[in-house]
DRENDO-1510 file (C-alpha; in Angstrom, 1 decimal, always signed):
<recs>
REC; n; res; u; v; w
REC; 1; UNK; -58.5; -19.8; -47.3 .
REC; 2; UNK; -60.7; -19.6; -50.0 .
REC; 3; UNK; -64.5; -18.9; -50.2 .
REC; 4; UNK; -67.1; -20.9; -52.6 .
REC; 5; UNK; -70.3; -18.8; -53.0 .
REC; 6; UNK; -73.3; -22.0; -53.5 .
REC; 7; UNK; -76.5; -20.6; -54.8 .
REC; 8; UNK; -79.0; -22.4; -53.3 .
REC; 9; UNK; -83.0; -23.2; -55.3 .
REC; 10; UNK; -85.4; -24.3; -53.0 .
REC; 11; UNK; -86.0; -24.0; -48.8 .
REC; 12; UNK; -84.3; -27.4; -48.7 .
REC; 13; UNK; -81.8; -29.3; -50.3 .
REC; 14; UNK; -78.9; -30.9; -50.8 .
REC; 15; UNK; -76.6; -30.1; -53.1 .
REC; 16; UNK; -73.2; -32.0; -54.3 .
REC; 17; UNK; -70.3; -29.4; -54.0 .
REC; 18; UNK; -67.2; -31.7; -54.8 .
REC; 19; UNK; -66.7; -30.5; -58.0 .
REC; 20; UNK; -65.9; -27.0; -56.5 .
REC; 21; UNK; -63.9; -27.9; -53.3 .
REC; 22; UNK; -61.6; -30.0; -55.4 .
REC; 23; UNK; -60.9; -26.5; -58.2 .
REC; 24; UNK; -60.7; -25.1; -54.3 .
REC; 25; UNK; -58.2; -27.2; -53.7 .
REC; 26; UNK; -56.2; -27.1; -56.5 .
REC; 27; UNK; -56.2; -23.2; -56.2 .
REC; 28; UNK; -55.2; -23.4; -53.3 .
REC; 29; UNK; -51.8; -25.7; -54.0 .
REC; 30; UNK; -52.4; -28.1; -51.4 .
REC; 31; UNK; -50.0; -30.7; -52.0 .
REC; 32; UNK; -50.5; -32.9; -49.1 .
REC; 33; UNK; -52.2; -32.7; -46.2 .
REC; 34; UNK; -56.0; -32.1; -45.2 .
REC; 35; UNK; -58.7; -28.7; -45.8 .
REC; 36; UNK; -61.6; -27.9; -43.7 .
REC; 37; UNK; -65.0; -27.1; -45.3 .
REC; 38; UNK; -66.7; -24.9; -42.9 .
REC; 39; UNK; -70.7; -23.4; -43.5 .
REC; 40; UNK; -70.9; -19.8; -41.6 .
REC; 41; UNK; -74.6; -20.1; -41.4 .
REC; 42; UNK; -76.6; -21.6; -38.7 .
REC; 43; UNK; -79.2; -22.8; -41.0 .
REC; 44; UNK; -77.2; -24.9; -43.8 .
REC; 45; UNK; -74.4; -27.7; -42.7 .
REC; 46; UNK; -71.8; -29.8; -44.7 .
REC; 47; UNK; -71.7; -33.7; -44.8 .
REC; 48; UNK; -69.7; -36.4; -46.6 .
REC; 49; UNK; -72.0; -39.2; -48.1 .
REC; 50; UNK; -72.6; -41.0; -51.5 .
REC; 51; UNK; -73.2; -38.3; -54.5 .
REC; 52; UNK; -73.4; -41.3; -56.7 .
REC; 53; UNK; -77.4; -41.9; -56.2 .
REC; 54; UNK; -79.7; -38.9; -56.5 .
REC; 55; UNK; -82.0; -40.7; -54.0 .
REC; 56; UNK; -79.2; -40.6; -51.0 .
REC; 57; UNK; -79.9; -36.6; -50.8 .
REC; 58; UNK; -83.6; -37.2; -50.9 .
REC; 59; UNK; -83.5; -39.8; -48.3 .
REC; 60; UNK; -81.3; -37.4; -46.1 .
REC; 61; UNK; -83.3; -34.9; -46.1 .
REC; 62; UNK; -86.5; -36.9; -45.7 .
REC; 63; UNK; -85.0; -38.5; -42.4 .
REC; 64; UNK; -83.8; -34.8; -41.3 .
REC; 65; UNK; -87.7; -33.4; -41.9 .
REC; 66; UNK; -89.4; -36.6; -40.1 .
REC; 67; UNK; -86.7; -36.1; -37.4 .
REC; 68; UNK; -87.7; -32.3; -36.8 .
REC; 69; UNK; -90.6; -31.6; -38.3 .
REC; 70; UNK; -92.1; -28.2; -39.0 .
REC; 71; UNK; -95.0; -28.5; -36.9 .
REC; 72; UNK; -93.3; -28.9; -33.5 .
REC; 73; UNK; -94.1; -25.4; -31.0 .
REC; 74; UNK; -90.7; -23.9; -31.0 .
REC; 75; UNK; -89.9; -20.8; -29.6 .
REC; 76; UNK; -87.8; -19.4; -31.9 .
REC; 77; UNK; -89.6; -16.3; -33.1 .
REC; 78; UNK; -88.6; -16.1; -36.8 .
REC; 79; UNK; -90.1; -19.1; -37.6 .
REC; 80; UNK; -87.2; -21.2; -39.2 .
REC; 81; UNK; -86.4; -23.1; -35.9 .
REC; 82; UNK; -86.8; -26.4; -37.9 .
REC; 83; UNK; -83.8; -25.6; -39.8 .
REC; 84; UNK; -81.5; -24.2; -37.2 .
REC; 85; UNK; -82.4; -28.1; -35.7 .
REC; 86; UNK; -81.4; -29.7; -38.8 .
REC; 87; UNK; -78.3; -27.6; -39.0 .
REC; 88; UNK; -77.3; -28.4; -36.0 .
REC; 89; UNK; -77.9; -32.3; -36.7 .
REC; 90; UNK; -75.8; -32.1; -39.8 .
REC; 91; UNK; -73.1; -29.9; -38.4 .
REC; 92; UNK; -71.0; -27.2; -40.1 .
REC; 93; UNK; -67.8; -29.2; -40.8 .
REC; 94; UNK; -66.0; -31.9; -42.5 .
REC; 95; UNK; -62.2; -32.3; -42.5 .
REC; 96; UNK; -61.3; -33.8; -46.1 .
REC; 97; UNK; -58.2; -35.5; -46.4 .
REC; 98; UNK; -55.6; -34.3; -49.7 .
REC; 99; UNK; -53.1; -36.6; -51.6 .
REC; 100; UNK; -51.2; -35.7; -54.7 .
REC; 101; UNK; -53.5; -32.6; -54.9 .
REC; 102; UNK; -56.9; -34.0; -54.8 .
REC; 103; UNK; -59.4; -35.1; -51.7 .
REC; 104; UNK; -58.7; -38.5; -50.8 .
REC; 105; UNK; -63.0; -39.6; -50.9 .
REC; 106; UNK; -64.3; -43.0; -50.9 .
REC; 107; UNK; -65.4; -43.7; -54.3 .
REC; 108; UNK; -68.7; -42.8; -53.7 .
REC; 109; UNK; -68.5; -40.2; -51.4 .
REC; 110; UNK; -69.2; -36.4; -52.5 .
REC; 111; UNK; -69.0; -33.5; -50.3 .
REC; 112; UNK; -73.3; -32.3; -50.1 .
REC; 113; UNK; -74.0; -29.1; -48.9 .
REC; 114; UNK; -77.4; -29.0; -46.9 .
REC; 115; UNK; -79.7; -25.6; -46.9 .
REC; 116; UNK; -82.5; -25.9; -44.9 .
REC; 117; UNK; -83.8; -22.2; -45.0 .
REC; 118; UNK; -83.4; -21.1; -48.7 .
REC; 119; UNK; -83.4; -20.3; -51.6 .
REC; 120; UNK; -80.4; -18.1; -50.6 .
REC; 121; UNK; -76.2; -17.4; -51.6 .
REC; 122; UNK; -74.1; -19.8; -48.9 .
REC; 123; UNK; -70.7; -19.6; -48.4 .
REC; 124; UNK; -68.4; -22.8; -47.4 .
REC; 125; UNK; -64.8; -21.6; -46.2 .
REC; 126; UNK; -62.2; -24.2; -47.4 .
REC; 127; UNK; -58.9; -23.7; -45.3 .
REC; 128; UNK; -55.9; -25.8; -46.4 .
REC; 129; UNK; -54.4; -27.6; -43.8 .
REC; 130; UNK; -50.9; -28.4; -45.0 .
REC; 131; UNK; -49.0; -31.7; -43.9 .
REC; 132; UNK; -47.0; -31.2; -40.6 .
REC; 133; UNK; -43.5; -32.4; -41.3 .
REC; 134; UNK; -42.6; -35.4; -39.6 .
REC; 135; UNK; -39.9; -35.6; -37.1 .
REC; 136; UNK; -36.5; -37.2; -37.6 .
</recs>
């Protein structure tokens, strides 16, 4: 398993972190087979979409703020319910398939990161899944 740290700017963003998970991958000597990206925090998530366009990440997270705005009277005390929400929407895994070494994406899919309480240091956990060996 290996740990990427992902510095994060503003309160919310997304961020394109397939550059990273593929040096992950190669560190980690996955041949064949599949890794898990998993966010620890319950206020950032991990999703598969195009990286290609800038405006994809600003129309995600424009749906995601329209969808749970805010305003709404939560309970949550600390004030960040919103994001735990949008979190929660997103989800805190993606299972990436590996060929030869490298993720097997569409060719416009990236792997985005999504922080929706920041600026703050993340961590996504990427844990090799090797190939189970076929029977004879």
């Amino acid at each position: 398993m290996k740990a990427l740290r992902v510095k994060t700017s503003r309160e919310q963003e997304f961020i394109d972190i397939t550059p990273q998970v593929e040096r992950a991958v190669r560190e980690l000597g996955i041949p064949e087979g599949a890794c898990l990206l998993y966010v620890p925090h319950t206020t950032a998530g991990i999703t598969i979409n195009e990286n290609a366009d800038p405006a994809v990440k600003e129309d995600l997270l424009d749906a995601l703020v329209r969808l749970v705005p805010e305003s709404l009277s939560y309970k949550h005390l600390e004030g960040n319910a919103h994001a735990h929400i949008r979190s929660s929407l997103l989800g805190h895994s993606v299972l990436v398939p590996v060929e030869d070494g490298k993720l097997k994406l569409g060719t416009w899919q990236g792997v985005l990161f999504g922080e929706f309480d920041g600026p703050r240091e993340r961590t996504v956990w990427v844990i090799p899944l090797p190939r189970a060996p076929v029977p004879d």
